[in-house]
N, C-alpha and C positions, 0 to 999 in steps of 0.2 A: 765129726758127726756122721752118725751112720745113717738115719731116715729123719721125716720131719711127719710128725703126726697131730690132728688138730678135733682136739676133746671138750666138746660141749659140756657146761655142767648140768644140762637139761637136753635129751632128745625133744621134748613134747614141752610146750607151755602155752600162755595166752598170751595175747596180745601186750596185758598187762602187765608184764613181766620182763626184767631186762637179765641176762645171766653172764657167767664168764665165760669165753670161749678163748681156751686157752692151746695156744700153736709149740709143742715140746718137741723139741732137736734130741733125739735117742744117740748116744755114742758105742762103739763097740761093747763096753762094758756093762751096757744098760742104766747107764747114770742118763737123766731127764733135766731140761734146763729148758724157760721161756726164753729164747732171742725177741731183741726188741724187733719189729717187722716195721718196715715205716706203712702210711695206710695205702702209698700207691700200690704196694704187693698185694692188697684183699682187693679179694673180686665179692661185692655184695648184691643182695635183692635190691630192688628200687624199695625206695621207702623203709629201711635199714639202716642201721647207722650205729659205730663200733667207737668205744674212747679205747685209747691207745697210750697207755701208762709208760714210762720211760726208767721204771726201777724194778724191773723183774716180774711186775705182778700179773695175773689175767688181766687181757681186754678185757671189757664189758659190752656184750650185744647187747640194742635195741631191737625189737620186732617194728612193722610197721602193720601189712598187709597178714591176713591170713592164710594159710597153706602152707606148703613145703617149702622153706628156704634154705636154699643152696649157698654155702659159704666156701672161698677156697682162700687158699691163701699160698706163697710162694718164698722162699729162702734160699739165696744160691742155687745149686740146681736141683732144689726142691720141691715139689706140691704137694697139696692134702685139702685135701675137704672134707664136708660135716654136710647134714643134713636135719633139718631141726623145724619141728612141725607145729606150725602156729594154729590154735582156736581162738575165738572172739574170747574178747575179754570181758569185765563186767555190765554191763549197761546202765548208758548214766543220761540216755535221752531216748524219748521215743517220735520217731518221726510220723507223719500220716503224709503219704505219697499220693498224688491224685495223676489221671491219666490224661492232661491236657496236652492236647499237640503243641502247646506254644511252650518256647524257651523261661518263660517266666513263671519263680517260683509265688509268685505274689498273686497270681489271676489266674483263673481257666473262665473262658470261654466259650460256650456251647448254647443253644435253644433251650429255650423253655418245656421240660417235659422229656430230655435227656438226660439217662441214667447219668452221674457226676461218678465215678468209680476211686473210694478210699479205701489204702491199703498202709496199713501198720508194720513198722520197721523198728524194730531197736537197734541205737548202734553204741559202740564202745565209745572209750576215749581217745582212739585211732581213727575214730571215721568208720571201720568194718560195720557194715548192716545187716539182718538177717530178718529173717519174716515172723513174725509174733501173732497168734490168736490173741485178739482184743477181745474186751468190750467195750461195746458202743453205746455210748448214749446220750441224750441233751440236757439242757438244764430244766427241771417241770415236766420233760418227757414230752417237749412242744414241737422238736422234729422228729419224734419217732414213729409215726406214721409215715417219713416218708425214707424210714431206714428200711433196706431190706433184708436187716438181719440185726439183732443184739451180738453176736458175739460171729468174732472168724477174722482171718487175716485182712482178707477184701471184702468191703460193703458196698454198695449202691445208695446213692440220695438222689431221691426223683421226687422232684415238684415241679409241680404249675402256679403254687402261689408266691404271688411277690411279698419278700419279706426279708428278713436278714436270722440266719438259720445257726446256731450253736450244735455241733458235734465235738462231742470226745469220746478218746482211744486209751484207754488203759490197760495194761499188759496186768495181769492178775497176779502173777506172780513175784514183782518187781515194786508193784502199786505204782511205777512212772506212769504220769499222762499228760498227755497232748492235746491241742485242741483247735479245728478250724472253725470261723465264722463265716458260711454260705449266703451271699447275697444275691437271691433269685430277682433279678427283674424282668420284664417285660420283655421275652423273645431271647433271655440271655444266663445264666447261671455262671458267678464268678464268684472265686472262694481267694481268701485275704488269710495269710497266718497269723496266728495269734501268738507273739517271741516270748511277751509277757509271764507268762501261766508257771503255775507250780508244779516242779518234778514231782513232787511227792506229798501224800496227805498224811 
């Protein structure tokens, strides 16, 4: 063997997509051949993860995170790396993110008459999230008085009245939606997810 080089079948892909990434031992004569690598020689991203086939054929990369992922890999006294550039992949949930100080995704807590600040996220089926213009709206149009916007990434729900309040976030493009139930009472605003609801209409 004369060098060891290591050929992506994709520089650029999504999330959603797994490719070969194949590691070729070049000989003086320019003949090309995969060595099997056992996986402790790859060095991977976190959240990454390679099958490693035993009869000549390419591995197969998994993506996990998004951005640049740096692959290397090693053979006798050999290395090579790749560089292979992950985007989100397709979106198959839409999140609504609220700005509560406390660790719990089930409750925020604040006073009565305090803006509640919801902000729409789509994310892959990796987990990756990104920021989405929704629209916003309730059912009958009975919290939209106290929306302060139909449409945009981040919205405000400010009430003083006690009641139990329905918003939803639909990404226009996608048609995913999501949806909190806001229970204002008395000196307190706490919002409850709702796991139930339909992706899609």
């Amino acid at each position: 063997a004369l060098s060891l080089d290591l050929v992506p079948e994709f520089e650029n892909i999504t999330a959603d997509q797994t490719i070969s990434l194949s590691p070729y031992l070049i000989d003086t004569h320019g003949n090309t051949w995969i060595p099997n690598v056992p996986f402790a020689d790859w060095t991977l991203p976190q959240g990454t993860s390679i099958d490693l086939p035993n009869d000549g054929t390419s591995p197969t990369f998994t993506p996990g995170p998004t951005g640049p992922m740096a692959v290397e890999v090693s053979w006798e006294d050999w290395t090579a790396s790749t560089t292979i550039n992950v985007s989100f992949g397709a979106p198959n949930t839409l999140q609504i993110v609220h700005n509560s100080d406390t660790n719990s995704h089930n409750h925020v807590l604040g006073s009565s008459g305090e803006a509640l600040e919801l902000c729409a996220h789509l994310v892959d089926q990796k987990g990756n999230a990104w920021f989405v213009n929704a629209s916003w709206y309730s059912p009958g149009d009975l919290a939209q008085p106290f929306l302060s916007s139909n449409d945009g990434n981040c919205i405000d729900f400010e009430s003083e009245t006690i009641g139990d309040w329905v918003v939803y976030a639909e990404d226009p493009h996608s048609g995913i939606i999501s949806g909190v139930v806001i229970n204002v009472s008395a000196g307190s605003i706490a919002q409850v997810k709702l796991d139930a609801l339909p992706s899609e209409h």
